[in-house]
Backbone as JSON, one array per atom type, in Angstrom:
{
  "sequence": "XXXXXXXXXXXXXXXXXXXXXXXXXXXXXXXXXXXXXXXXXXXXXXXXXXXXXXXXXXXXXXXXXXXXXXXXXXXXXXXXXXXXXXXXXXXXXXXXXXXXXXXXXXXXXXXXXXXXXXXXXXXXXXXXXXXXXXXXXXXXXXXXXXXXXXXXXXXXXXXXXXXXXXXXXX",
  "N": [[-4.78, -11.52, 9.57], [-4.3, -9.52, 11.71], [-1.58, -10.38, 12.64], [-0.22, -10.4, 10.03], [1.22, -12.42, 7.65], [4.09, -13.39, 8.16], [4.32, -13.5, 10.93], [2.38, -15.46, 12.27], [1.71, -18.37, 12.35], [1.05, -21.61, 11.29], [0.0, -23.63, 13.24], [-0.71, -21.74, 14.9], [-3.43, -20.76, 13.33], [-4.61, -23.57, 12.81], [-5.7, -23.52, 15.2], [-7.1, -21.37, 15.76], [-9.18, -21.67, 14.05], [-10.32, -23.89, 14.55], [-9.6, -26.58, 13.71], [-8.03, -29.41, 12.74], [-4.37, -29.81, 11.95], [-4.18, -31.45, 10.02], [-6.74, -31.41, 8.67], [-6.36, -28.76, 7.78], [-4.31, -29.5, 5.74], [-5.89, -31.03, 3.89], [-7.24, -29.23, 2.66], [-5.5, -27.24, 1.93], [-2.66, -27.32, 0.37], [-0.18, -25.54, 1.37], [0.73, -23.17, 3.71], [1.06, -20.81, 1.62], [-0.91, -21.4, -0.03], [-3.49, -21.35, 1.36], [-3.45, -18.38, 1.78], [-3.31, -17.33, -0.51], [-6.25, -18.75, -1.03], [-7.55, -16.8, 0.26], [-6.49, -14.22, -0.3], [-8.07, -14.21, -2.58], [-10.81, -14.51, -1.82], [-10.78, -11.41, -0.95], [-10.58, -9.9, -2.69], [-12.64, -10.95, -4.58], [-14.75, -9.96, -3.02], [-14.14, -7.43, -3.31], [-14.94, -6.94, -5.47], [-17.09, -7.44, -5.65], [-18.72, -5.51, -4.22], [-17.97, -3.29, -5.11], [-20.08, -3.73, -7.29], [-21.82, -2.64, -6.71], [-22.23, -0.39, -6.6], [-23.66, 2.81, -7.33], [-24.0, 5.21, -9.82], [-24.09, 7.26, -12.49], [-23.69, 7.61, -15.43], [-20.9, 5.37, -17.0], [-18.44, 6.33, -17.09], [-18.46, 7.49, -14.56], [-19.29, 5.53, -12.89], [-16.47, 4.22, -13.02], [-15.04, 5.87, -12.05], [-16.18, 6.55, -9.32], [-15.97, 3.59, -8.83], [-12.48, 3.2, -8.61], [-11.9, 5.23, -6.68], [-13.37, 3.96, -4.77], [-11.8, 1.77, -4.18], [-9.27, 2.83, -3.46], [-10.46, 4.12, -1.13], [-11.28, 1.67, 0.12], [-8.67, 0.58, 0.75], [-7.55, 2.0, 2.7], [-8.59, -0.28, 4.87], [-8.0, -2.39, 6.78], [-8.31, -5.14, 6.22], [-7.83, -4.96, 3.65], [-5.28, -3.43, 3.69], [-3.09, -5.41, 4.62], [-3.71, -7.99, 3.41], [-3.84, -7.99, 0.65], [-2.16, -5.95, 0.03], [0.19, -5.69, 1.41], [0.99, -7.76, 2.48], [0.22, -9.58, 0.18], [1.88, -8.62, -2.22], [4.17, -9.39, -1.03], [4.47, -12.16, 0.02], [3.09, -13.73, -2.33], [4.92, -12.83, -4.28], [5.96, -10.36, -6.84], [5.22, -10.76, -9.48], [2.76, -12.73, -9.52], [1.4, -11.39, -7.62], [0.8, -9.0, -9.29], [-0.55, -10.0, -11.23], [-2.97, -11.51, -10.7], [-3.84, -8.93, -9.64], [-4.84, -7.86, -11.64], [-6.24, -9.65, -13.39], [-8.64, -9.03, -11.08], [-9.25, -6.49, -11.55], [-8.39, -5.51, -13.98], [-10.17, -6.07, -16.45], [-13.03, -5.03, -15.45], [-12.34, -2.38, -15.32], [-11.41, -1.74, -17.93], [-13.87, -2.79, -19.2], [-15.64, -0.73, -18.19], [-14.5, 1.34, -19.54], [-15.13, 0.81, -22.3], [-17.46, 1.36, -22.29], [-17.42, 3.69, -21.71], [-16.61, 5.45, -23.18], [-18.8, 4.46, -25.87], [-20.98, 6.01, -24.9], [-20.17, 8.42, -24.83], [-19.02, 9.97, -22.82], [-16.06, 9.57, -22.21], [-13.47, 10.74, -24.2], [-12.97, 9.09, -27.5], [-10.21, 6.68, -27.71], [-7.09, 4.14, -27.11], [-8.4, 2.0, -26.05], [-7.0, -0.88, -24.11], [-4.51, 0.24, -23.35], [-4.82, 2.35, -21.5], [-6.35, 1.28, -19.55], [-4.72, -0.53, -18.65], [-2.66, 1.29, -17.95], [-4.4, 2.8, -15.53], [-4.96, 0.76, -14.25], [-2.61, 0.27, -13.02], [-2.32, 2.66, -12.08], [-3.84, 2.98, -10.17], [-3.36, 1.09, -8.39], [-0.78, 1.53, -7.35], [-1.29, 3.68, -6.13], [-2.94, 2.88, -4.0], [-0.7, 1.36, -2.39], [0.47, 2.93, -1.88], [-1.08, 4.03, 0.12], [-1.55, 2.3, 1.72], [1.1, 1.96, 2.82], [1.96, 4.29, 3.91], [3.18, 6.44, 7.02], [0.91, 8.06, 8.04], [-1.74, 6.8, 6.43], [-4.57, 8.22, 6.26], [-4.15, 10.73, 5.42], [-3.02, 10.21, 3.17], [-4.3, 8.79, 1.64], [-6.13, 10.97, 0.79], [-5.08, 12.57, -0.58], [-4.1, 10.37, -2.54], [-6.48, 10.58, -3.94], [-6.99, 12.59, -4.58], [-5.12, 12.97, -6.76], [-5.75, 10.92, -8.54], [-8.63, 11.97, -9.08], [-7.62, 14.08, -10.29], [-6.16, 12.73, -12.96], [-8.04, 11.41, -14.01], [-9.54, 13.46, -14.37], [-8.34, 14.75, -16.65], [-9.72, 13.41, -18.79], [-12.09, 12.94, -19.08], [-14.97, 13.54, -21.61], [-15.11, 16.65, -22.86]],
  "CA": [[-4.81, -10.11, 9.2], [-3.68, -8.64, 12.89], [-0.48, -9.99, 12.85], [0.35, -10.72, 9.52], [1.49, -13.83, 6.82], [4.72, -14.02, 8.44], [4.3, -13.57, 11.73], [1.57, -16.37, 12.19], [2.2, -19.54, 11.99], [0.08, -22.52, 10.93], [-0.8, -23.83, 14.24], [-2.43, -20.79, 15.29], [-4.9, -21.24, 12.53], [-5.78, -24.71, 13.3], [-6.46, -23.23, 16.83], [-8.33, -20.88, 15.55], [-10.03, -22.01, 13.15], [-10.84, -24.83, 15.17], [-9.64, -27.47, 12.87], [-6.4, -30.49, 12.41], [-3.91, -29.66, 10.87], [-4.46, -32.65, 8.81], [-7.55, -30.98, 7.8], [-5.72, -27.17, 7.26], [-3.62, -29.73, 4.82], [-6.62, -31.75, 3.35], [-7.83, -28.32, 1.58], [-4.52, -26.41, 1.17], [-0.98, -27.92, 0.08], [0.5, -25.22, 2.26], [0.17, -21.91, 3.94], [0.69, -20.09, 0.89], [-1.82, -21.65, -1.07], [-4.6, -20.64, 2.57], [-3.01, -17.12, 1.65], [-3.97, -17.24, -2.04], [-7.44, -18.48, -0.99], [-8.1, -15.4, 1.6], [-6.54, -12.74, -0.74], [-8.81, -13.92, -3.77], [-12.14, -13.82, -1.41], [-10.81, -10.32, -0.46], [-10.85, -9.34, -4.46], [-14.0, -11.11, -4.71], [-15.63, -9.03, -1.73], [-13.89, -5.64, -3.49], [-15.39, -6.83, -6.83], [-18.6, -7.46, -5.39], [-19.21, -4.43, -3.98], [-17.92, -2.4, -6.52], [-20.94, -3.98, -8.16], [-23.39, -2.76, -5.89], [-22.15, 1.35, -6.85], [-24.76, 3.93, -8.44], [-23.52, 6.05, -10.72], [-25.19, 8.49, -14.0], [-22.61, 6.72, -16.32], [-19.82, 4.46, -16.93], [-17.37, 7.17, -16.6], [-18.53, 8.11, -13.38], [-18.42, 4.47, -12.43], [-15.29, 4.0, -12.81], [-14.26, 7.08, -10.84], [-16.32, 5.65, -7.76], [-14.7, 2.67, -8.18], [-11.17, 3.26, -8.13], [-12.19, 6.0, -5.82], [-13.96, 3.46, -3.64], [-10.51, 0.89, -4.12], [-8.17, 3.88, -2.57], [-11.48, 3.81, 0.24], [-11.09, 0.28, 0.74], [-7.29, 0.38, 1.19], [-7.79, 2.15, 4.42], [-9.11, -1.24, 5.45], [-7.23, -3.46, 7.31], [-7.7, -6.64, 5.48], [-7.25, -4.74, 2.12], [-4.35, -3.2, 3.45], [-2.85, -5.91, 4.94], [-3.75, -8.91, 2.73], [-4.27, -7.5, -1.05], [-1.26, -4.22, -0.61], [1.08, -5.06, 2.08], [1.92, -9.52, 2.26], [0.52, -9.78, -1.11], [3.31, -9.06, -3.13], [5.56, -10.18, -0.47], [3.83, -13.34, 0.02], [2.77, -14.08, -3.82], [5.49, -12.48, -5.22], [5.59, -9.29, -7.5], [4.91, -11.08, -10.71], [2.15, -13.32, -9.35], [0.63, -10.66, -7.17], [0.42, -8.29, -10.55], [-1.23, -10.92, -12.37], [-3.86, -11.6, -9.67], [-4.42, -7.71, -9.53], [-4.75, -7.59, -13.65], [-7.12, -10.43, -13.58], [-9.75, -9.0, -10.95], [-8.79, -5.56, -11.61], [-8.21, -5.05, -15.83], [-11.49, -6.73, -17.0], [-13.81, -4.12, -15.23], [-11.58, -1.11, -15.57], [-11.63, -1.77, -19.51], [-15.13, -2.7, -19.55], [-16.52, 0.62, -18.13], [-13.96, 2.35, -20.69], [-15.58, 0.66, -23.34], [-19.22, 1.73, -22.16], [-18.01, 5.3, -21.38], [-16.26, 5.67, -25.26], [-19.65, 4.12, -26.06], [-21.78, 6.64, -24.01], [-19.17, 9.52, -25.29], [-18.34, 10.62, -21.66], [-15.01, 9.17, -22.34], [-13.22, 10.71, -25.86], [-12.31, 7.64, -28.1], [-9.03, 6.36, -27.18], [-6.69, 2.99, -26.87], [-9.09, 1.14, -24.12], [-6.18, -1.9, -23.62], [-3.49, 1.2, -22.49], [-5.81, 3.16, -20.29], [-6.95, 0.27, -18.84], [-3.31, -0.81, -17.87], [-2.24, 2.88, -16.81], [-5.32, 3.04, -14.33], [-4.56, -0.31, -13.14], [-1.29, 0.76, -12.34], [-1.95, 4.11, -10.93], [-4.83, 3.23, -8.38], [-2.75, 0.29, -7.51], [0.38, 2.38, -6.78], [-1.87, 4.99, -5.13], [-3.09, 1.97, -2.82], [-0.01, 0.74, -2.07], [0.91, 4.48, -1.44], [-2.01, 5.21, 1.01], [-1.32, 1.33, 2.55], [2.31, 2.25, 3.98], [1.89, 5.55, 4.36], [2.49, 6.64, 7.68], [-0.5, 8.25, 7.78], [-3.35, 6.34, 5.66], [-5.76, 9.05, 6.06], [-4.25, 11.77, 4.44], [-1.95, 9.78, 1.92], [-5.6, 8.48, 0.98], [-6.51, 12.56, 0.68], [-3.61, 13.28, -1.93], [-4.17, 9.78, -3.62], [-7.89, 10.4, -4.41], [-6.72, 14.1, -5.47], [-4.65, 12.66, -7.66], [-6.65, 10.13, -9.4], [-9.42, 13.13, -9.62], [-6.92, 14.96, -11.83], [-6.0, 12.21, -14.0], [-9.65, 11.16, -14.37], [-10.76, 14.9, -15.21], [-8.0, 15.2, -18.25], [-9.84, 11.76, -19.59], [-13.51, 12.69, -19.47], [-15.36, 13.98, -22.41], [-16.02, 18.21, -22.16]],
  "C": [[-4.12, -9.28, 10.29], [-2.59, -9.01, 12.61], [0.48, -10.1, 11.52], [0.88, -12.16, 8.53], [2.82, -14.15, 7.49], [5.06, -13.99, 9.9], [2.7, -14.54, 12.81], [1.86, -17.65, 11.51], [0.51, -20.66, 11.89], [-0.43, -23.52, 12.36], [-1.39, -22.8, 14.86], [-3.57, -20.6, 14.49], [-5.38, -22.28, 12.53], [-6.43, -24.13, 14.46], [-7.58, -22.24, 16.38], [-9.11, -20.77, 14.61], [-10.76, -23.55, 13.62], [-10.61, -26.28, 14.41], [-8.27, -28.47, 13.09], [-5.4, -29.39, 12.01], [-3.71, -30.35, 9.76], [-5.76, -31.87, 7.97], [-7.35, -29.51, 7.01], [-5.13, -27.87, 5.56], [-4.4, -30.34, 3.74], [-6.92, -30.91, 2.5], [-6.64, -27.65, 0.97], [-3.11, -27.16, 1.32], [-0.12, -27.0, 1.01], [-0.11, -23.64, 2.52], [-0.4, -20.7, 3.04], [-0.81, -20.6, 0.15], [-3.51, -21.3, 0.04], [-4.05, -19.23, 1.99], [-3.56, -16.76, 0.35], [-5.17, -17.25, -2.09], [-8.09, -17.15, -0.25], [-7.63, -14.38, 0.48], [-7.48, -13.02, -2.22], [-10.25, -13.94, -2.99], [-12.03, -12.09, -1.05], [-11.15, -9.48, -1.92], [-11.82, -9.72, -5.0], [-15.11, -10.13, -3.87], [-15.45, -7.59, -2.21], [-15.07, -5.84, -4.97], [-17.03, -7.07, -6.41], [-19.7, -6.29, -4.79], [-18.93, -3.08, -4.91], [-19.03, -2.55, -7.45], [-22.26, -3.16, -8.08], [-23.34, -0.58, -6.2], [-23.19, 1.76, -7.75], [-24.03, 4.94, -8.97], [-24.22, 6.74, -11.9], [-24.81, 7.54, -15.15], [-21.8, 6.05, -16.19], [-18.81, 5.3, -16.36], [-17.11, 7.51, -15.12], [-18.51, 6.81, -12.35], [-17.24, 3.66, -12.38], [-14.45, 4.85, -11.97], [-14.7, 6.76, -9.87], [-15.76, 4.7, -7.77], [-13.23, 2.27, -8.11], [-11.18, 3.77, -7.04], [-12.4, 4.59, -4.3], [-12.91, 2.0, -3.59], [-9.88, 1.32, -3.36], [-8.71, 3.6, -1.08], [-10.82, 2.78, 0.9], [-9.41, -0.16, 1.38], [-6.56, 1.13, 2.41], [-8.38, 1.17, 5.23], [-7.81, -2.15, 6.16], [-6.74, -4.75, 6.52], [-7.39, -6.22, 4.15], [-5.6, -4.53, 2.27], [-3.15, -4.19, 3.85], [-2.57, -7.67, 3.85], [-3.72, -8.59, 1.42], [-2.52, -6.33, -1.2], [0.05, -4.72, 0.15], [1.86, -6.68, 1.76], [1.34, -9.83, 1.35], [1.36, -10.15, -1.87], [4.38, -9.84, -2.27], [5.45, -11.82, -0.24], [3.99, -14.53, -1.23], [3.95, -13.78, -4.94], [5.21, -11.42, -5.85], [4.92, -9.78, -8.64], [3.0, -11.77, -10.4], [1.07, -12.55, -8.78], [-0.28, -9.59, -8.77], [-0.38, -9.01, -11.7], [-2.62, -11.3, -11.92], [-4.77, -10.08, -10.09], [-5.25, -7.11, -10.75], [-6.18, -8.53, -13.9], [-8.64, -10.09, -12.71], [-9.6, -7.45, -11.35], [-9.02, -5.16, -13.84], [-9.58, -5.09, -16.21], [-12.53, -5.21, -16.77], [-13.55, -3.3, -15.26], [-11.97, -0.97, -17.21], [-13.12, -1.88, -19.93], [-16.15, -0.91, -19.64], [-15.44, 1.54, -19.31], [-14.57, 2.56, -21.11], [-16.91, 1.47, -23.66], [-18.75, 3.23, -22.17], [-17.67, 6.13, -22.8], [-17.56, 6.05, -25.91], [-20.89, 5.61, -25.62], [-21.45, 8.41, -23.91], [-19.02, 9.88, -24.26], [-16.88, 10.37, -21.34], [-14.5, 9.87, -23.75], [-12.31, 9.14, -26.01], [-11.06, 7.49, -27.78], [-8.37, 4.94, -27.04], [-7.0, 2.23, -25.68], [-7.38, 0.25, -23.62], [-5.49, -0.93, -23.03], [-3.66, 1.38, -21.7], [-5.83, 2.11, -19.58], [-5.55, -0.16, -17.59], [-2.65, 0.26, -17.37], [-3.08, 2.94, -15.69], [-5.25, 1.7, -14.1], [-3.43, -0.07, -12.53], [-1.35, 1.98, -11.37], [-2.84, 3.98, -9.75], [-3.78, 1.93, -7.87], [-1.58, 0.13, -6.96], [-0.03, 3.54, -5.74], [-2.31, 4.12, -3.62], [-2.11, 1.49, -1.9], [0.52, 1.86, -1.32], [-0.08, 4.51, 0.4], [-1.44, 3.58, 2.49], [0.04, 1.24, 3.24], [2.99, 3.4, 4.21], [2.35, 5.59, 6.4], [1.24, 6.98, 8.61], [-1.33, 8.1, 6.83], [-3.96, 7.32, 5.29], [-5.1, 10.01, 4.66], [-3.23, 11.33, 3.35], [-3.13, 9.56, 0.96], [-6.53, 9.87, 0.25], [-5.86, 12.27, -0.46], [-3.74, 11.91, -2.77], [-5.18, 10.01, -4.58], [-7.62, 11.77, -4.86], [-6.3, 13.73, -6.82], [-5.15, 11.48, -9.0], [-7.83, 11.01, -9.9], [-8.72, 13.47, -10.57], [-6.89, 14.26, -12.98], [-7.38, 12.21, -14.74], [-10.34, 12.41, -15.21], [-10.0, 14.91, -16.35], [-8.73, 14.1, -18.4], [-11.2, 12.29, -19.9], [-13.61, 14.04, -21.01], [-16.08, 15.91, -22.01], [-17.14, 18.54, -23.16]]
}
């Protein structure tokens, strides 16, 4: 995470990880595929705490948790492993497919519930779903090579407010 996927090489993770490199190779076919495992515990760790949010409604959980995605992408290992050698790493296609898979599912779900719950007006869940995957994960990518994080993270979370308010139910 400090210095990077391509500025780290595979003997400094046996060293510090304390291990072979026979045994680095026994679990992973190659670096990338250690890179693949670390950025899907990092999307497990976002999706797991995203779990743990309180909210009134669906609607309003879904606005903390994009909200609290943008958060997280002031993180180091988010921004670093998930926003920055991600795609460059994984690829664009591969990364976007990754992002779709922990990412789509629970975006669409709380739609469904907030449709359901009318704090949402009725609408094409599958679209939405794929527009707000796209826009917090352009706003992330935004706030992650920002010069300044902080306040790119200001103006992203503005901007996801706005969208969010045309969407809810008045």
């Amino acid at each position: 995470m400090e210095k990077g996927y391509f500025n780290t090489g595979t003997e400094e993770i046996v060293q510090e990880a304390k291990v072979t490199r026979g045994a680095l190779y026994h679990h992973f076919t190659d670096k990338k595929a250690l890179f693949l495992a670390v950025f899907e515990a990092v999307e497990q760790d976002l999706l797991a705490n995203s779990g743990q949010l309180v909210a009134t409604d669906s609607f309003e959980r879904l606005r903390t948790g994009l909200t609290g995605f943008l958060d997280a992408s002031l993180t180091p290992e988010v921004q670093r492993i998930l926003l920055i050698d991600g795609p460059a790493v994984l690829g664009w296609q591969e990364w976007r497919t990754l992002e779709a898979q922990y990412g789509l599912g629970a975006i669409q779900g709380l739609l469904e519930a907030a449709i359901t719950e009318g704090t949402l007006r009725p609408q094409p869940v599958s679209a939405l779903a794929h527009i707000l995957l796209a826009s917090v994960d352009e706003a992330a990518l935004f706030i992650a090579n920002a010069d300044d994080p902080q306040v790119a993270r200001e103006l992203a979370v503005g901007a996801m407010e706005s969208l969010l308010g045309g969407l809810a139910s008045r």
